[in-house]
Structure formats: C-alpha cells, structure tokens
KEPA-74535 format. One record per residue (C-alpha): residue number from 1; residue in three letters; chain; x, y, z. Coordinates in Angstrom, 3 decimals. Example, Ala and Ser with C-alpha at 12.3 -4.5 7.8 and 13.67 -1.06 7.14 Angstrom:
2
R   num   residuo   cadena          u          v          w
R     1       ALA        A     12.300     -4.500      7.800
R     2       SER        A     13.670     -1.060      7.140
//
This chain:
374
R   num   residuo   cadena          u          v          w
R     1       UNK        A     15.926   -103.206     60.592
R     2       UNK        A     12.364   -103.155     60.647
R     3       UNK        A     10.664   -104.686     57.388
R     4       UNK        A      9.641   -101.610     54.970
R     5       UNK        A     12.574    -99.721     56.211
R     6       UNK        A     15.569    -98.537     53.995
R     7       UNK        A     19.262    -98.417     55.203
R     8       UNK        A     20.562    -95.242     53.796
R     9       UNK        A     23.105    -95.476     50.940
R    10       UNK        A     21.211    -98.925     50.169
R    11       UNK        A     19.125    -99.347     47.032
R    12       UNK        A     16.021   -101.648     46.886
R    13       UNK        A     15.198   -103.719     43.854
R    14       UNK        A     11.853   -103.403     42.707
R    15       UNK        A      9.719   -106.529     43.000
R    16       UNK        A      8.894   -107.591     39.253
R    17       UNK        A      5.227   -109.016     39.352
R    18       UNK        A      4.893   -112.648     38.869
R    19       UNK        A      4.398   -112.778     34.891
R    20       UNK        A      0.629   -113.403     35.368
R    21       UNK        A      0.357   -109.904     35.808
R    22       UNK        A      2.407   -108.400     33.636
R    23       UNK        A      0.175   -106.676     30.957
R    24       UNK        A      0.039   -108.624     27.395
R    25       UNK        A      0.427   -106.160     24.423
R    26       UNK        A     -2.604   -105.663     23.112
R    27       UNK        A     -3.514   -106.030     19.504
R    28       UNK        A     -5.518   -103.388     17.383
R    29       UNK        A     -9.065   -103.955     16.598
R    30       UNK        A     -9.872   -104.175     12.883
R    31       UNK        A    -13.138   -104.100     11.274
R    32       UNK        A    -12.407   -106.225      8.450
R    33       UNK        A    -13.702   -109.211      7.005
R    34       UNK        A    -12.113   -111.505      4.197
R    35       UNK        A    -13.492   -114.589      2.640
R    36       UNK        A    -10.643   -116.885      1.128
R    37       UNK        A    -11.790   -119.849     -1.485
R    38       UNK        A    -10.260   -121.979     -4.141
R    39       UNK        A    -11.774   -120.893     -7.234
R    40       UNK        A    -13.997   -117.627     -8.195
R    41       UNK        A    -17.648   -118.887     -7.636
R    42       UNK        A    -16.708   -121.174     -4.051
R    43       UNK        A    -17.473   -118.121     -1.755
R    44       UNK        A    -20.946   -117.345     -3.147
R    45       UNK        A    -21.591   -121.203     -3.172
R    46       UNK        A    -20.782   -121.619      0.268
R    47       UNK        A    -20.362   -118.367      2.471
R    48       UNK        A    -21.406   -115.257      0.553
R    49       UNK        A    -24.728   -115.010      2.745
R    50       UNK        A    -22.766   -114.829      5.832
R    51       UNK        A    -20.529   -111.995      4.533
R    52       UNK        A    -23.306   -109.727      3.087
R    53       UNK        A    -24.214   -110.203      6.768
R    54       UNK        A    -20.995   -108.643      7.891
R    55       UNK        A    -21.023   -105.849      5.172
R    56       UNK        A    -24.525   -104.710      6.051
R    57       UNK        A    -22.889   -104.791      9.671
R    58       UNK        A    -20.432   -102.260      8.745
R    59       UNK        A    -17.523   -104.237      7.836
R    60       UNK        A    -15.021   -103.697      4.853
R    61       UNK        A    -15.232   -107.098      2.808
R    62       UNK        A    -12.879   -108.425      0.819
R    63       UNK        A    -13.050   -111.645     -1.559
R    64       UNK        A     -9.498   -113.569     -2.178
R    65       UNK        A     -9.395   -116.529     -4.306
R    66       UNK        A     -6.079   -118.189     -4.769
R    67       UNK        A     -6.759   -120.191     -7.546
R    68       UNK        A     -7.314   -118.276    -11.044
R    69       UNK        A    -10.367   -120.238    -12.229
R    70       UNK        A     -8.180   -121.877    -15.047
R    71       UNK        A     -9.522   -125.065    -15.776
R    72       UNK        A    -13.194   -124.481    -15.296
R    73       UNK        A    -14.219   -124.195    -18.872
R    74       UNK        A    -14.894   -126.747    -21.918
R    75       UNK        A    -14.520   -124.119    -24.439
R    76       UNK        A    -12.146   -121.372    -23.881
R    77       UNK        A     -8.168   -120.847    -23.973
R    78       UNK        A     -6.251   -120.588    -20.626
R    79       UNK        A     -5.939   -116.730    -21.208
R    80       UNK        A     -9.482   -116.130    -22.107
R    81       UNK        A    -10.837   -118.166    -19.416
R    82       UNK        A     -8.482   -116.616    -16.690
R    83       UNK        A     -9.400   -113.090    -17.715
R    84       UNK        A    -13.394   -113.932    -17.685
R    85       UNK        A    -13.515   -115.499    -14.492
R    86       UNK        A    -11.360   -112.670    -13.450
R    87       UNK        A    -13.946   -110.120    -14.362
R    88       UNK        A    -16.606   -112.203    -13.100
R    89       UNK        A    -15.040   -112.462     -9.358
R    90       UNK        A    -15.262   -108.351     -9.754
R    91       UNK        A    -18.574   -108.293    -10.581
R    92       UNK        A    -19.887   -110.941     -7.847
R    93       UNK        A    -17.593   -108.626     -5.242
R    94       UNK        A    -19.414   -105.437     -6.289
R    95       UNK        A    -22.885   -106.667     -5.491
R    96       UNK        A    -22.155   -106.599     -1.619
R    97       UNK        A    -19.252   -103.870     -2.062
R    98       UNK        A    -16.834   -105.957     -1.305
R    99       UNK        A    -12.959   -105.633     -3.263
R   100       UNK        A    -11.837   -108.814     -5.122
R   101       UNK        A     -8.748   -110.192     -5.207
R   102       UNK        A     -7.449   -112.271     -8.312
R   103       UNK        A     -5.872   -115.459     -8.199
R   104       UNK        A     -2.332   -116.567     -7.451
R   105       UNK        A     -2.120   -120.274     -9.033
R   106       UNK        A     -3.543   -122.528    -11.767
R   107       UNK        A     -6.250   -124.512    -10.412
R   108       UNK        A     -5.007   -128.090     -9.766
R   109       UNK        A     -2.136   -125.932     -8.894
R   110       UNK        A     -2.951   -124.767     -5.682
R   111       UNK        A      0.069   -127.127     -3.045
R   112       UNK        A      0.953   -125.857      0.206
R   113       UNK        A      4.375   -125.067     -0.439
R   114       UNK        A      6.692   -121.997      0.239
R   115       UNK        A      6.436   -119.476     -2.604
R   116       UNK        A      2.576   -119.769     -2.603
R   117       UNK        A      2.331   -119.432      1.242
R   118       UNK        A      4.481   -116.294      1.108
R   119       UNK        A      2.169   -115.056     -1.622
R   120       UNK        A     -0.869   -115.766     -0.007
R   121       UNK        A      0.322   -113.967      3.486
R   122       UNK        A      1.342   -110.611      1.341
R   123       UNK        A     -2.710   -110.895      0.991
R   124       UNK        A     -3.772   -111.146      3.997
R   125       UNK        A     -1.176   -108.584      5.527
R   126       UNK        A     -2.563   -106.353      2.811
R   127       UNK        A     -6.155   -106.994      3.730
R   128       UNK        A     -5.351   -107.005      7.852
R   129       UNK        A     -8.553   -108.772      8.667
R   130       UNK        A    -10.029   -109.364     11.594
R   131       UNK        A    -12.953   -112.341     10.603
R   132       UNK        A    -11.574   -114.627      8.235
R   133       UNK        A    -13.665   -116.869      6.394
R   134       UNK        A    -12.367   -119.543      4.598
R   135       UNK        A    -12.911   -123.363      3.198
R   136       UNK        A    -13.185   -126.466      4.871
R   137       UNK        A     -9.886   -128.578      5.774
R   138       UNK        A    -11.866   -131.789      4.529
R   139       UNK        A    -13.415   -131.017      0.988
R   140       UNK        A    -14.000   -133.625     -1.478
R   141       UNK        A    -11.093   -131.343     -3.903
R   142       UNK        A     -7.454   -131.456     -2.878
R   143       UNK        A     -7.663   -127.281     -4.230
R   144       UNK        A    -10.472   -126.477     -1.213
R   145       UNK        A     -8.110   -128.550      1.412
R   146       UNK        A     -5.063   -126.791      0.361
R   147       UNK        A     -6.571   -123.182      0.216
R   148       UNK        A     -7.623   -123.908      3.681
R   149       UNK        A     -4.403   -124.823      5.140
R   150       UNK        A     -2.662   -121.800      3.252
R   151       UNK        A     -4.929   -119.400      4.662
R   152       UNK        A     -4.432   -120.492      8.306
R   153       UNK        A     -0.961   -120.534      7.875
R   154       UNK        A     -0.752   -117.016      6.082
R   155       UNK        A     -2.862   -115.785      9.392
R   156       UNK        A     -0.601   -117.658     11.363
R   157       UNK        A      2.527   -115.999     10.333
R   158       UNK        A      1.317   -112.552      9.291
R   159       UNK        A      3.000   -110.914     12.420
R   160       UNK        A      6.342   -113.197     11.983
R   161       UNK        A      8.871   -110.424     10.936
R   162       UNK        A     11.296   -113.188      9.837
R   163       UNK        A      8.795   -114.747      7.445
R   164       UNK        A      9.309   -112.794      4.104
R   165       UNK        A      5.809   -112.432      1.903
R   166       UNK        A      6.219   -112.266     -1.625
R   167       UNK        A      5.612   -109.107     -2.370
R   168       UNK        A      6.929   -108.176      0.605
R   169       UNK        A      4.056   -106.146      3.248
R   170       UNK        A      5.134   -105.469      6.533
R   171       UNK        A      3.837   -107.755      9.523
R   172       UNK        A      0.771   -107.205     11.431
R   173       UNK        A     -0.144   -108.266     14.478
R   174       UNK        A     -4.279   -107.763     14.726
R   175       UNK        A     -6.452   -110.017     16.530
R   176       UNK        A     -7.612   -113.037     13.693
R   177       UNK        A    -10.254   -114.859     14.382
R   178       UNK        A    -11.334   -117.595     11.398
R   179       UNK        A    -14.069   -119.288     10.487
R   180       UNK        A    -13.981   -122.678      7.941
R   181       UNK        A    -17.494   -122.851      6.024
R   182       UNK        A    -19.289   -126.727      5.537
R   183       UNK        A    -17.668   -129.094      2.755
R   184       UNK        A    -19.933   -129.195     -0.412
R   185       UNK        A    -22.564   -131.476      0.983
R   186       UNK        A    -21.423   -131.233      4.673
R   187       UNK        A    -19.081   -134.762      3.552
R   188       UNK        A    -15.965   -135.540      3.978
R   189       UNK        A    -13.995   -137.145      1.236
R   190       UNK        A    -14.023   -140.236      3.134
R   191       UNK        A    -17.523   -139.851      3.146
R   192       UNK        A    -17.123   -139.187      6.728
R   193       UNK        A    -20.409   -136.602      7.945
R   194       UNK        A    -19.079   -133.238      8.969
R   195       UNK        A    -20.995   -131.282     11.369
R   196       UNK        A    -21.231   -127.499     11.945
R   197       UNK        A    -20.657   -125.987     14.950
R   198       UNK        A    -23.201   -123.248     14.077
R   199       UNK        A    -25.669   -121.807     11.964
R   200       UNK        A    -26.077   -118.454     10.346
R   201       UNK        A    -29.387   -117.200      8.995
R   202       UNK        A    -28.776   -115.944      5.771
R   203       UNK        A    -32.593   -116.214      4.665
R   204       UNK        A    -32.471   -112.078      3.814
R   205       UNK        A    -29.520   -112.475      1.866
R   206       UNK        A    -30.093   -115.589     -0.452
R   207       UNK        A    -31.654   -113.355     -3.082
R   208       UNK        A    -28.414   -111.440     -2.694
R   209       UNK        A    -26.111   -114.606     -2.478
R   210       UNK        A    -27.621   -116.007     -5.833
R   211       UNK        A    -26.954   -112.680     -7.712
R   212       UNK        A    -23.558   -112.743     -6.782
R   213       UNK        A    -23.124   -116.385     -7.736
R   214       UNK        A    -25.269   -115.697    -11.131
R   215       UNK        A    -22.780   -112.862    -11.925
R   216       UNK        A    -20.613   -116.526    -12.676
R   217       UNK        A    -22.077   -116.788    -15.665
R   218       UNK        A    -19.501   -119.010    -17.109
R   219       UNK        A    -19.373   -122.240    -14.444
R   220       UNK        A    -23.280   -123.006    -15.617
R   221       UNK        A    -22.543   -124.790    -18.940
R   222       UNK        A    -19.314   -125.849    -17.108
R   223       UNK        A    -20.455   -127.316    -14.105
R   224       UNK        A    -23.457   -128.610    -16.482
R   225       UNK        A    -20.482   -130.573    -18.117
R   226       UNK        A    -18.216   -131.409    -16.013
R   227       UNK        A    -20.065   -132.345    -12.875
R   228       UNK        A    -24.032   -132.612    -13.132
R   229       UNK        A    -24.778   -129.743    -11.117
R   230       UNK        A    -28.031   -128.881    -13.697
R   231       UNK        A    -29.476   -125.512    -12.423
R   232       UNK        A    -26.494   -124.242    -10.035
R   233       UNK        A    -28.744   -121.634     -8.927
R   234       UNK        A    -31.137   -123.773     -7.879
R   235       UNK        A    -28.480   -126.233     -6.398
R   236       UNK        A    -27.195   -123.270     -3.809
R   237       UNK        A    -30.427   -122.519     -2.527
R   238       UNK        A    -30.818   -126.332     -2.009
R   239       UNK        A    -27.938   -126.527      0.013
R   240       UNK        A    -28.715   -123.642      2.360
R   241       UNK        A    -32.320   -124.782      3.063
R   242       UNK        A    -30.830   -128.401      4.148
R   243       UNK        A    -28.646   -126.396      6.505
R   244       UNK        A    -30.944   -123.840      7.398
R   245       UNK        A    -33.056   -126.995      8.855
R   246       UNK        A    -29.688   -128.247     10.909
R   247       UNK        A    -30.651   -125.031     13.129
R   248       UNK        A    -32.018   -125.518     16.915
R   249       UNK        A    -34.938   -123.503     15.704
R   250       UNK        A    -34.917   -123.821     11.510
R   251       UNK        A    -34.354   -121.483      9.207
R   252       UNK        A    -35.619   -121.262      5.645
R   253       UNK        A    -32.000   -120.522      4.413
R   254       UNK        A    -28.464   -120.935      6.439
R   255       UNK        A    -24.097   -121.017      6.278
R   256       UNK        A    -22.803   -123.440      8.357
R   257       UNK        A    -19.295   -122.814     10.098
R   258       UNK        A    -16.615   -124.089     12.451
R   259       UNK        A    -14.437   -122.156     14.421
R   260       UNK        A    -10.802   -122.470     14.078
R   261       UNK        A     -8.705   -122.487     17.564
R   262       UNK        A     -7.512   -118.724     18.233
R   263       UNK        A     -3.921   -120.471     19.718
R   264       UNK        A     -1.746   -118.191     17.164
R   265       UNK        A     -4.335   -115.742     15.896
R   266       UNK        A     -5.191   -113.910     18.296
R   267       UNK        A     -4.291   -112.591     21.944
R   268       UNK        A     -7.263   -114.048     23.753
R   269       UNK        A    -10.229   -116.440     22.766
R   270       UNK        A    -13.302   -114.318     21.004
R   271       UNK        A    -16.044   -115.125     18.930
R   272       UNK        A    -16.246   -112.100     16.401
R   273       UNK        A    -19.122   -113.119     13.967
R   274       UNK        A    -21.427   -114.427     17.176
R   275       UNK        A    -21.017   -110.945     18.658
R   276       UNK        A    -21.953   -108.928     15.216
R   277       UNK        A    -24.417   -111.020     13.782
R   278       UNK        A    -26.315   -112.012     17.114
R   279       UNK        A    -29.658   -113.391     16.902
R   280       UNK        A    -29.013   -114.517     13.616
R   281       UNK        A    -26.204   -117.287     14.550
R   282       UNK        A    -27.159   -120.731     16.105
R   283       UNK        A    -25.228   -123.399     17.922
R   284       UNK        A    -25.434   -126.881     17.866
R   285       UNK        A    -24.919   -128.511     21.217
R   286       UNK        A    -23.512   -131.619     22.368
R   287       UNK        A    -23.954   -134.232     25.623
R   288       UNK        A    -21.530   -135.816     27.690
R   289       UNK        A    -21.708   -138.524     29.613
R   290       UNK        A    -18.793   -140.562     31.703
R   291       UNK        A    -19.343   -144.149     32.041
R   292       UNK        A    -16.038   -145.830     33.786
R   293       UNK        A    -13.416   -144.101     32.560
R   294       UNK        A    -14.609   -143.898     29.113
R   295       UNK        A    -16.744   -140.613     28.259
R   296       UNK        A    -19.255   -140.382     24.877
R   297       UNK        A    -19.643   -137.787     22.970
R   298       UNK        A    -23.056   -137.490     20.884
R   299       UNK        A    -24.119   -134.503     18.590
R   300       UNK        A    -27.892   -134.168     19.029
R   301       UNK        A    -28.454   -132.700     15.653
R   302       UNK        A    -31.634   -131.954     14.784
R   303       UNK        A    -32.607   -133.977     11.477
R   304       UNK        A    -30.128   -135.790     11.503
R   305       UNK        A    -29.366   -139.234     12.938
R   306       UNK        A    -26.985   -139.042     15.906
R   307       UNK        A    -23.058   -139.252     15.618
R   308       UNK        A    -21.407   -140.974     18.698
R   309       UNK        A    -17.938   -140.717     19.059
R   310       UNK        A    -15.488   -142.403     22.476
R   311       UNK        A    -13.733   -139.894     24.073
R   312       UNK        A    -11.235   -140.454     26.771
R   313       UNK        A    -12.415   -137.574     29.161
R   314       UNK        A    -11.112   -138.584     32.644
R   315       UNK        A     -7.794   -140.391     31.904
R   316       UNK        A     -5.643   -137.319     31.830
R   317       UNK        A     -7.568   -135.732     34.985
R   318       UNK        A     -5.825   -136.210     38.485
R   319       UNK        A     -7.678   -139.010     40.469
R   320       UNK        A     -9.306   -136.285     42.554
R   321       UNK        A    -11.208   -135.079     39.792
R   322       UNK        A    -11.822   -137.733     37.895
R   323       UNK        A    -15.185   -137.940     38.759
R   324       UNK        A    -15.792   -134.057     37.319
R   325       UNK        A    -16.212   -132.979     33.814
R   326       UNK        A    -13.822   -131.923     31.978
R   327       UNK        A    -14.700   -128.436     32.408
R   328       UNK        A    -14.021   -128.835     35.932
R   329       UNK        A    -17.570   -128.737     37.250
R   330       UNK        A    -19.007   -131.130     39.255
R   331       UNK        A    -21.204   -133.476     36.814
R   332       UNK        A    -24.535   -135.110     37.867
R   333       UNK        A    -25.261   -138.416     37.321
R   334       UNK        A    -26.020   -139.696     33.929
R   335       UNK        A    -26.583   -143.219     32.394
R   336       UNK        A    -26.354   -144.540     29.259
R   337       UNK        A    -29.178   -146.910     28.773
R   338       UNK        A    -28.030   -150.485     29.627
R   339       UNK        A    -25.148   -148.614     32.014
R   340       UNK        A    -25.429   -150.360     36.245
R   341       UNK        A    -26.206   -146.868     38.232
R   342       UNK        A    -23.234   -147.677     40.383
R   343       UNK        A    -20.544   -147.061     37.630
R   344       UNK        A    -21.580   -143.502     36.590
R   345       UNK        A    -20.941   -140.126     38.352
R   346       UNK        A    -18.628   -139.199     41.720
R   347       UNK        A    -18.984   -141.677     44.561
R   348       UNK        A    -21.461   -141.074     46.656
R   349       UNK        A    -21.240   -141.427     50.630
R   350       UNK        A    -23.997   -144.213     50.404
R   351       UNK        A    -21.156   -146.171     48.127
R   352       UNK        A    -18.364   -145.385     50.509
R   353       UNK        A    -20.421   -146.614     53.283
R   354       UNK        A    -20.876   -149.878     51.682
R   355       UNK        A    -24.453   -149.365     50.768
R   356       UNK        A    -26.177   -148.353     47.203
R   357       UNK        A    -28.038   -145.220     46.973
R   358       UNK        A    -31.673   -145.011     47.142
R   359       UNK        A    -32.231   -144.427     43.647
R   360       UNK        A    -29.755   -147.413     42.575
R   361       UNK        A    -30.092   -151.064     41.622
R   362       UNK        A    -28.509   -153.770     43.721
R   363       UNK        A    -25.171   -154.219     42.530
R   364       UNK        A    -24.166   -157.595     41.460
R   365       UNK        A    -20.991   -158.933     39.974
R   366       UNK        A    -23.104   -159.318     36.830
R   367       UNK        A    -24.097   -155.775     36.242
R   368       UNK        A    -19.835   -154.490     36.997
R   369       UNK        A    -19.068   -157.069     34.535
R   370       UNK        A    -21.529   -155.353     32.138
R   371       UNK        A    -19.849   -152.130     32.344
R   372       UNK        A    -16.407   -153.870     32.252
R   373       UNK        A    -15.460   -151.821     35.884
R   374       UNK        A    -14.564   -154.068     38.891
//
C-alpha cells in the first residue's frame, strides 16, 4: 500500500498535533484596574498617581483596603473610627471615580491565613481586574507585607473552582497582571535598599493624588502623633519627587513599581500598564558581566550609589553555552576593572591556538591567579 492510501473497510486515526500546537484557551480581556493596600490612606500615599493615570485611560478603578483603619486614631472609639475612615476611603475613591471597597480585618489583624484569604479572593473575583496594584512584599509593617501576599494569592486562585471565597463569587479566569508599588522610603525592614523596576510620571496627577490623600483628614493629627510624619501632605509630594529623580530622564513627580511574575496570573507574559500609559513609564536598566564562572549584577541607578549583587549566571548553562548570556545571545567581551582579559567572554581562536588576542595582556600565572581561574 502506497503511503496516503486507505484500505477500504480500514479507519485512520487522526494524527493529534504535538501539544505545542494545540491552541491554549484564551482568557477574556478586562479593562479593569484595582489598587489593594493595608489601611485607607496607603494607596494615595503610594500609588494613587499611577491609577488616576489608568482612569483617565479609560479604565474602571477600584480601591480595596483590607484592613478597616482601626487603630489609626488617638482619640476616637473603635466604632467611630472604623466608620470615619470608612467614609473617608469613599470620598478619596470619588475624586478619580473610582468605587471603594471597605475593610475586612482590624489593623494589626491583617495574617495570611484561610478565612481572610477566602475573603479577600470574593473581592477580587467581584472586581475581575485585569492591572492589579498592590503593596510591597518587604514594608517596614507586618500589615503592608501581609496585604501583599493575600492579594497575590487571591489572584492566584481566583479561577480555582475548588477554592471556596467567602462570600462565595464564582471563579474567573481573566488575564492578571500585578504590579507591587515601592516600600515607604524605598527600604526594606532590614534596611536593605529596594529598587524599582520602573518609573511612572505622575507629575499631572500629584495635585490630584494629594486631594485624594487630604480627603484623610483624620491620619494628620494621627500620624502627627504616632509617627512624626508633620505635614503628610507635604511628606507625599516629598517622596514622589525623590522617585521622580530615580527616572533615566527625571521627573518632577513619580510611582515606582515592580512587576510580579505572570507564572499563575495570566496565560502569557504582558506588560499592561507599559502598554496604556506609554511615554509616561520608565525603566531602570541593569549590566551584566561574566567573569569565570561568576556573573555581577549592578543596577546603574541614577542618583543613587550602585548596588552589586553575585549572580551565578553560567553554572546551570550546558558547557556549550557557557560562554553566552543568559538570554542566550552571544555576549561581547566585558571586564571588570582589575579582571586579566583572558578570563572574560567565549574563547577566542587566538586562545585556542595558544596565542592571546591582539587586544589582550600577556597572560601570566599571576594575573589567572588574580581571577582565581586556572
């Protein structure tokens, strides 16, 4: 039988496609943006700018803060101060249009535990966002850590059928992709130095950013109190002026962000906020090097003084392309000062033919004990 030819009364199987090809399911598109924070006041301290941005853009914005604002006050009763800082969340959300969501928990209250997780993912099913922004997952306040992690987890397992939200909202399966804002002071509570990954320009909206966070009205005699912060107002716009100057070309006011992995949240890797806001978002960069089999990492921040972290780049690579970056492009040459010319980059066919290149030092046993390679 020839190949392509049937036998009668036989029935071919259908070749199934490798399952590279089979098509993925693809999720809806939403055009929805929700900022998640601790406490009623935390969004307009530290991302409000950003999502006035996306509301002039067209998006539906929501505000959800899980915490109920409970313990920020010197003078009132739990119930009074729960119901003004209630109303005051409503009244910062109406400035940009945006709908407010009330807290969940007590603040100090806010763990990462079951019944809070299922409460916080009936939220964001509700909502069915597709830009999340939310808090750092190093603050110097366990509350801003924890809201954080609950709010990746409740977009992690909004589609999970088997994970039951309390209330209970159906699953949803939209594209998420989410965005954590700088720590209060871009430091870790190690005093370790967090660094964005980009800036947005928020210098139009500032006058709108400190209206919302003046509609707060009760965290000024507070936070007065409590923690120093004399003239709040003032203390935002300090804030986004020191990150506005973080910016490859500075900017009188910015939001800093990092992008959280989209492994989870959404069906393929996107960048949401870059594509809506444009012009108006930044990145920082970063250089690699490979010296031996050691690669460093340094953030050239502008401003700043720079951050070098050791990296093990090539170790995991098979030994053909170990002398690649880890992007799997071919990398050119570069030395870190004090760094024999012979250790960096892919041999050459000078160095396989026993002789150094024309741009290189003599090798000695001196210089390959320098770099520690022999």
């Amino acid at each position: 039988m020839r190949p392509g030819r049937a036998v009668a009364g036989c029935r071919l199987s259908q070749r199934r496609r490798p399952p590279e090809y089979e098509e993925q399911p693809k999720m809806p598109d939403s055009r929805i943006a929700l900022a998640t924070a601790a406490h009623p006041d935390d969004v307009e301290f530290m991302m409000a700018g950003t999502l006035a941005l996306l509301a002039d853009a067209g998006y539906e914005c929501h505000i959800f803060t899980i915490g109920n604002g409970n313990c920020g006050t010197v003078t009132h009763t739990h119930e009074e101060i729960i119901r003004i800082r209630g109303a005051e969340g409503h009244s910062a959300a109406s400035v940009i249009g945006a709908t407010y969501h009330e807290g969940l928990a007590n603040d100090i209250e806010i763990f990462y535990d079951p019944e809070l997780l299922r409460r916080v993912t009936a939220v964001v099913r509700e909502v069915q966002p597709q830009i999340v922004l939310t808090q750092s997952p190093q603050d110097y306040m366990e509350d801003h850590q924890n809201s954080s992690r609950l709010t990746v987890s409740a977009c992690f397992c909004r589609g999970m059928r088997n994970w039951v939200s309390h209330p209970w909202v159906a699953p949803t399966m939209q594209d998420v992709y989410l965005y954590h804002c700088q720590p209060y002071g871009s430091v870790g509570p190690l005093r370790e130095h967090i660094a964005p990954s980009f800036i947005v320009d928020v210098t139009d909206k500032i006058d709108v950013k400190e209206e919302m966070l003046r509609r707060h009205a009760s965290q000024k005699e507070w936070l007065d109190v409590s923690q120093g912060k004399d003239a709040y107002l003032a203390a935002m716009r300090e804030g986004c002026a020191g990150m506005g100057k973080l910016a490859p070309r500075p900017v009188a006011y910015g939001e800093g962000f990092r992008q959280h992995l989209h492994v989870g949240l959404s069906a393929k890797d996107g960048d949401p906020l870059g594509e809506v806001l444009r012009e108006r978002v930044q990145n920082l960069w970063a250089v690699v090097w490979e010296c031996g089999s050691v690669g460093v990492w340094e953030f050239k921040l502008p401003h700043t003084p720079i951050l070098p972290y050791r990296l093990p780049l090539r170790a995991h690579l098979p030994p053909q392309q170990r002398g690649r970056w880890a992007a799997g492009r071919r990398s050119r040459p570069h030395r870190p000062p004090g760094c024999p010319a012979a250790c960096s980059g892919p041999r050459s066919a000078a160095r396989r033919a026993g002789r150094s290149p024309s741009w290189a030092p003599e090798r000695s046993p001196s210089s390959d004990a320098t770099c520690g390679r022999r």
